[in-house]
C-alpha positions as CSV (number, residue, x, y, z in Angstrom):
1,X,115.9,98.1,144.5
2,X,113.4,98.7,141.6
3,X,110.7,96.5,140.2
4,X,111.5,95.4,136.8
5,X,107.8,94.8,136.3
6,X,107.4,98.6,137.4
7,X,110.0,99.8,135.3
8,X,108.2,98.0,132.3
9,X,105.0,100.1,133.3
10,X,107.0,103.2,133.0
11,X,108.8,102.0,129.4
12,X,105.2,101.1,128.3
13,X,103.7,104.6,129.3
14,X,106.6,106.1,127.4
15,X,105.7,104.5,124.0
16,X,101.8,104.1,124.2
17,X,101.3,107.8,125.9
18,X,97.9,107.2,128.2
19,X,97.7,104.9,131.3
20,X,94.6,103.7,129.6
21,X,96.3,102.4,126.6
22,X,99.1,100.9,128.6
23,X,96.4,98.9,130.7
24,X,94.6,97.9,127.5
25,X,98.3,95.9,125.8
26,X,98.9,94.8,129.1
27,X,95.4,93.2,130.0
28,X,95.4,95.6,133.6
29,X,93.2,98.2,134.6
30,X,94.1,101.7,134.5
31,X,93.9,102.2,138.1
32,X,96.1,99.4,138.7
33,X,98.9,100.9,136.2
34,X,98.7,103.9,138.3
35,X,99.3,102.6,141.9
36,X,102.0,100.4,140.4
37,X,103.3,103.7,138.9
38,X,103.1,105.3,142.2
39,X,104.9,102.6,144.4
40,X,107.5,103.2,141.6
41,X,107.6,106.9,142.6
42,X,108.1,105.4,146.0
43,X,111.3,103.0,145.0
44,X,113.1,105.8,143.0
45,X,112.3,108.5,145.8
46,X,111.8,111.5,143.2
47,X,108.1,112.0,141.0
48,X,108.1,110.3,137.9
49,X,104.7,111.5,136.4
50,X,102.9,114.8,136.3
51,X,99.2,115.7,135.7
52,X,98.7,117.9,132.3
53,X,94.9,118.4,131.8
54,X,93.4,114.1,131.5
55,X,96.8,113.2,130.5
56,X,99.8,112.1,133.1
57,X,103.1,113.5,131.6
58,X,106.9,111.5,132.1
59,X,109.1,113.7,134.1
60,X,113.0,114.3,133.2
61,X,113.7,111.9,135.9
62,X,111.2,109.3,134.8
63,X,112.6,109.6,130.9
64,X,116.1,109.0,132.6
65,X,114.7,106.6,134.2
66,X,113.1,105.0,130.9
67,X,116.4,104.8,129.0
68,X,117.8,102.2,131.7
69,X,114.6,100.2,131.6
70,X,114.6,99.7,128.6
71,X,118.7,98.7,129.1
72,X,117.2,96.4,131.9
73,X,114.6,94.7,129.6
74,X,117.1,94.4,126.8
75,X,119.7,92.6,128.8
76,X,117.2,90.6,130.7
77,X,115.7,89.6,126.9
78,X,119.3,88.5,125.7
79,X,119.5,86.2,128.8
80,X,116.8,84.5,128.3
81,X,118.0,83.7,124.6
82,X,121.5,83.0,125.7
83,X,119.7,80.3,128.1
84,X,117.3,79.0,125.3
85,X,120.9,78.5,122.8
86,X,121.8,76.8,125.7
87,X,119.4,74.0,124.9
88,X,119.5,71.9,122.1
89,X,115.5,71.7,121.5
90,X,114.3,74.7,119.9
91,X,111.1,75.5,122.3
92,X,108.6,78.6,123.7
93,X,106.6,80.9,122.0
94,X,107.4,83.4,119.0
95,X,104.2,85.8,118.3
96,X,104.7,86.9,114.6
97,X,102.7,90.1,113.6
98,X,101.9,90.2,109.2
99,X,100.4,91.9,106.2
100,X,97.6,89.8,104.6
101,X,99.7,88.6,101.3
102,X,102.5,87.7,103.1
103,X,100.0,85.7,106.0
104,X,99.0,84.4,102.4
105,X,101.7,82.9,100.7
106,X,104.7,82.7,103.4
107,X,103.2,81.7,106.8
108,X,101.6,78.4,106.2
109,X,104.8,77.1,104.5
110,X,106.9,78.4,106.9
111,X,104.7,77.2,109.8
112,X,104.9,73.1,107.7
113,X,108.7,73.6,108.2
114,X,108.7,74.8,111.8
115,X,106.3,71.9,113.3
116,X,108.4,69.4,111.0
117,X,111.8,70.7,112.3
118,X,110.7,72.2,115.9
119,X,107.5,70.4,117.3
120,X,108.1,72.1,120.6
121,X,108.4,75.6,119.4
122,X,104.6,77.5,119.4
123,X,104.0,80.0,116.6
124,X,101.1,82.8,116.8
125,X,100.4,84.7,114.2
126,X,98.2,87.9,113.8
127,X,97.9,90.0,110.9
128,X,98.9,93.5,111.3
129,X,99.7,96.7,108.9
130,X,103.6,97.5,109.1
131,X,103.7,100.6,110.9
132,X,101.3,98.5,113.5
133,X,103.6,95.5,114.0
134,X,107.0,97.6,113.6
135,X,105.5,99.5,116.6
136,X,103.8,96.7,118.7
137,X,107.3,94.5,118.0
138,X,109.0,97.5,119.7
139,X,106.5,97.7,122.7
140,X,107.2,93.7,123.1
141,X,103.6,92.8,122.4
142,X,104.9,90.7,119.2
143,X,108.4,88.9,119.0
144,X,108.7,89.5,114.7
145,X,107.0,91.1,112.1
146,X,106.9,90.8,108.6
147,X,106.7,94.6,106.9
148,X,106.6,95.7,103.6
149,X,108.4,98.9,101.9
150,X,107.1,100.1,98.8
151,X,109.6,102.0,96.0
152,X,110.9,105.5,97.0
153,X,109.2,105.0,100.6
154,X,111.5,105.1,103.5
155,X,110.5,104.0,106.9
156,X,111.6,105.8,110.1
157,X,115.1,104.1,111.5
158,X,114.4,102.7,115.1
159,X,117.8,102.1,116.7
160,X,115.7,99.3,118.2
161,X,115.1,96.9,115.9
162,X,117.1,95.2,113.0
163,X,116.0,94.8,109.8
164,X,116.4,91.4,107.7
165,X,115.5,91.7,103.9
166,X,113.0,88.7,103.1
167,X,112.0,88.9,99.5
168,X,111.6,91.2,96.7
169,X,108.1,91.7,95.3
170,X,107.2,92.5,91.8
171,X,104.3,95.2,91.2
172,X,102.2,94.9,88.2
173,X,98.8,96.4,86.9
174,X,95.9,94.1,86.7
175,X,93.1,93.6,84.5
176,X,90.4,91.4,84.3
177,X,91.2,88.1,82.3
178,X,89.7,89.5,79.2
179,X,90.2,93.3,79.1
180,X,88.6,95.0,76.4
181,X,89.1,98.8,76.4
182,X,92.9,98.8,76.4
183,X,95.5,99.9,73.2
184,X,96.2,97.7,70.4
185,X,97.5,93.8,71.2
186,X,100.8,95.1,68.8
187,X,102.0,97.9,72.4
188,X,104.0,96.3,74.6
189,X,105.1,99.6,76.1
190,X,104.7,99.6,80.1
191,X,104.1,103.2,80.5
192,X,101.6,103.0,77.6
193,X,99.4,100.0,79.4
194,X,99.5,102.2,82.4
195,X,98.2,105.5,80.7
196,X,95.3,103.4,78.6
197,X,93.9,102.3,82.1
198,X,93.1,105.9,82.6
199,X,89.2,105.6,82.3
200,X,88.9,102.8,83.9
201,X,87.2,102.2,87.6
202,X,90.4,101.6,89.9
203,X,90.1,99.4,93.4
204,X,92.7,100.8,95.4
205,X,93.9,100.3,99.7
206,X,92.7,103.0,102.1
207,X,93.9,106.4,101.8
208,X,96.8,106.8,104.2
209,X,98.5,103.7,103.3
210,X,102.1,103.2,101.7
211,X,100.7,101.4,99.2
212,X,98.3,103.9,98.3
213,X,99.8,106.6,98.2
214,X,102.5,104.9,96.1
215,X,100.1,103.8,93.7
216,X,98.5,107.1,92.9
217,X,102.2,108.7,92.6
218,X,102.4,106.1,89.6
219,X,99.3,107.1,88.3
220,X,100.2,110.9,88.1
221,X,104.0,110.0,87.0
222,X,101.7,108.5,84.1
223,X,99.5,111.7,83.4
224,X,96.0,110.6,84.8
225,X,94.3,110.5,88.6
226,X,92.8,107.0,89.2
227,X,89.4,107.2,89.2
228,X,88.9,105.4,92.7
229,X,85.8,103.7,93.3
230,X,86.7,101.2,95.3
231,X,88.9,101.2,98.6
232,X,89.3,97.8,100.9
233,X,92.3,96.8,102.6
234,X,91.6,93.4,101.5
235,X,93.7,92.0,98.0
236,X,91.2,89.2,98.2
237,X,89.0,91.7,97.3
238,X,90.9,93.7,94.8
239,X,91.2,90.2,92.7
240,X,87.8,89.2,93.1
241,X,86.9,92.8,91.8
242,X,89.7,93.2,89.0
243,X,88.4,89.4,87.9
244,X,84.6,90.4,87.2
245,X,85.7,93.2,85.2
246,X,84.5,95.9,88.1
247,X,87.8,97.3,88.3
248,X,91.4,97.7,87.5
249,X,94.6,97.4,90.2
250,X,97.7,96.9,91.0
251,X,98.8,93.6,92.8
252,X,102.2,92.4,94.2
253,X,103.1,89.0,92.9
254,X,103.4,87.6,96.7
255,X,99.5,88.0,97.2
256,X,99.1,85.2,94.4
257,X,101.1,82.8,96.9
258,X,102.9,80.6,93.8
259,X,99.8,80.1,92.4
260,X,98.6,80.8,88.9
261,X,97.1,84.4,88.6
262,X,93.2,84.7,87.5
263,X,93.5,88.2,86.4
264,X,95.8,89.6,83.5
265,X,99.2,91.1,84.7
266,X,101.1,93.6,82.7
267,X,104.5,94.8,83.6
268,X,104.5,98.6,84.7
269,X,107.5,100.9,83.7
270,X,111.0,100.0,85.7
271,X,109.7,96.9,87.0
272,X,108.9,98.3,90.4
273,X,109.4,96.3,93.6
274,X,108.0,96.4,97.1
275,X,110.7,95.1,99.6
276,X,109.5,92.2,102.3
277,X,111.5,92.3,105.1
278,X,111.5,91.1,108.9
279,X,112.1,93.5,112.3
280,X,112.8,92.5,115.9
281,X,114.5,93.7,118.4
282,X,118.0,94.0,118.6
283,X,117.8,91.8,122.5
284,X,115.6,89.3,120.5
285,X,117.7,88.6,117.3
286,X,119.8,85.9,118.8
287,X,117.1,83.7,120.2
288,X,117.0,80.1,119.0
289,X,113.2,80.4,118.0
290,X,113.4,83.9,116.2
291,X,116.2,82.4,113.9
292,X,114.3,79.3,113.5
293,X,111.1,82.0,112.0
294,X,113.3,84.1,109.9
295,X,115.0,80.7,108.4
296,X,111.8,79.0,107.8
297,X,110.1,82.0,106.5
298,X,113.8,82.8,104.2
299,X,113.1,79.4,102.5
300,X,108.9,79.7,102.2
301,X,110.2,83.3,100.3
302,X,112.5,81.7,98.3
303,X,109.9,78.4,97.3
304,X,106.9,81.2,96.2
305,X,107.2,81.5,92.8
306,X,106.9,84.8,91.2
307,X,104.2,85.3,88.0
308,X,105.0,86.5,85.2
309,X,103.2,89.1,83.4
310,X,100.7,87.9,81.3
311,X,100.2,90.2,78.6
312,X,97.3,91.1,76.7
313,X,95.1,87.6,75.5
């Protein structure tokens, strides 16, 4: 008979690539991943790994191998939610992986609602960028994630997970309260806003990032490079920068959590929208306290109110 626990070894190695890292998400050391790894070799009676250079490579037998693990895992991850539906207390641990404006202005709502409704359940929350928690949802280190996909910015499918659509989130360039160097009060026109903020110093994510690389795609749509000065990961920061008159951005309505915006927002051209949506995995989807998430972050969504654009003062 194999080891389950083994076999989850092996499905690990498959997705993280080194023994060390596998030891690392799994709080082990590497030399215990391998004997474990070896006894494994021992239970299915053929090799399973082979020695390329530092790295340890999966055999055909040991990705054949993988594929009904991660059958194992699946079915042994719909038992236990058919046990927990089972009960009528909605209980255990759900560890939720988020971006920062959605830890903002969803989870604390969401996380009011759960204690109300389920004072048994236990929710942990870390934040995370998307491609992050998509991947460490799929490896079983987090039960849900909240992502984000910006406009014309597809994500790889992973016949893994689901996907449940969460909220729509508006775009729009920001300005400090009082900008000064823009067109005259009478031009409305979004595409025209856009282009007269071609000067200006820009506070922009890191390079790499969807939303980056999305952003400076509508900056060259609109005829100008931004000039980039500043680059933090943070939308605290971007507001606290865009409100002293540093810099100019663009901000999703969510990171302003239903409350009133201290910079000035102006509508960019076709109203772009960056799409918030939960993933877990297909086993997971039916357990009593994933639904309980996904409904109590649905109705936080649905409660944040969305700013308009504020024009020029």
């Amino acid at each position: 008979m194999l080891d389950v626990r083994r076999l989850r070894l092996l499905v690990e190695l498959s997705q993280r690539g080194t023994l060390s890292a596998v030891a690392e998400a799994l709080s082990y050391s590497p030399s215990s991943v391998s004997q474990q790894l070896s006894l494994l070799e021992r239970e299915a009676g053929v090799p399973l790994l082979v020695q390329v250079g530092r790295r340890v490579q999966l055999t055909a037998q040991a990705e054949l191998l993988v594929g009904h693990a991660r059958a194992v895992l699946d079915r042994l991850e719909e038992a236990e939610a058919d046990v927990a539906r089972s009960l009528t207390d909605v209980g255990g641990t759900v560890r939720i992986a988020v971006f920062q404006s959605a830890a903002h202005a969803m989870v604390p709502q969401a996380l009011t609602l759960l204690r109300s409704e389920h004072p048994s359940l236990r929710v942990e929350v870390t934040e995370r960028e998307p491609d992050a928690g998509l991947f460490e949802v799929a490896a079983r280190d987090f039960d849900l994630v909240i992502a984000e996909q910006y406009p014309g910015h597809t994500r790889a499918h992973r016949e893994d997970l689901d996907r449940v659509s969460l909220a729509a989130d508006g775009i729009r360039l920001a300005l400090p309260p009082h900008p000064t160097r823009l067109m005259p009060r009478g031009d409305h026109d979004p595409g025209a806003m856009l282009a007269a903020a071609t000067g200006m110093p820009w506070v922009l994510e890191p390079r790499g990032t969807a939303s980056r690389d999305w952003a400076e795609q509508l900056c060259r749509e609109a005829g100008f490079e931004p000039d980039v000065r500043f680059e933090s990961a943070d939308l605290m920061a971007h507001i606290r920068l865009i409100r002293t008159g540093n810099a100019v951005g663009l901000l999703p309505d969510l990171v302003w959590a239903g409350e009133a915006p201290s910079v000035a927002l102006l509508d960019l051209p076709g109203h772009p929208q960056r799409e918030i949506f939960t993933s877990t995995r297909l086993a997971a989807a039916a357990r009593p306290a994933v639904v309980a998430c996904r409904d109590a972050l649905a109705r936080a969504a649905a409660a944040t109110a969305t700013p308009a654009g504020d024009g020029l003062p």
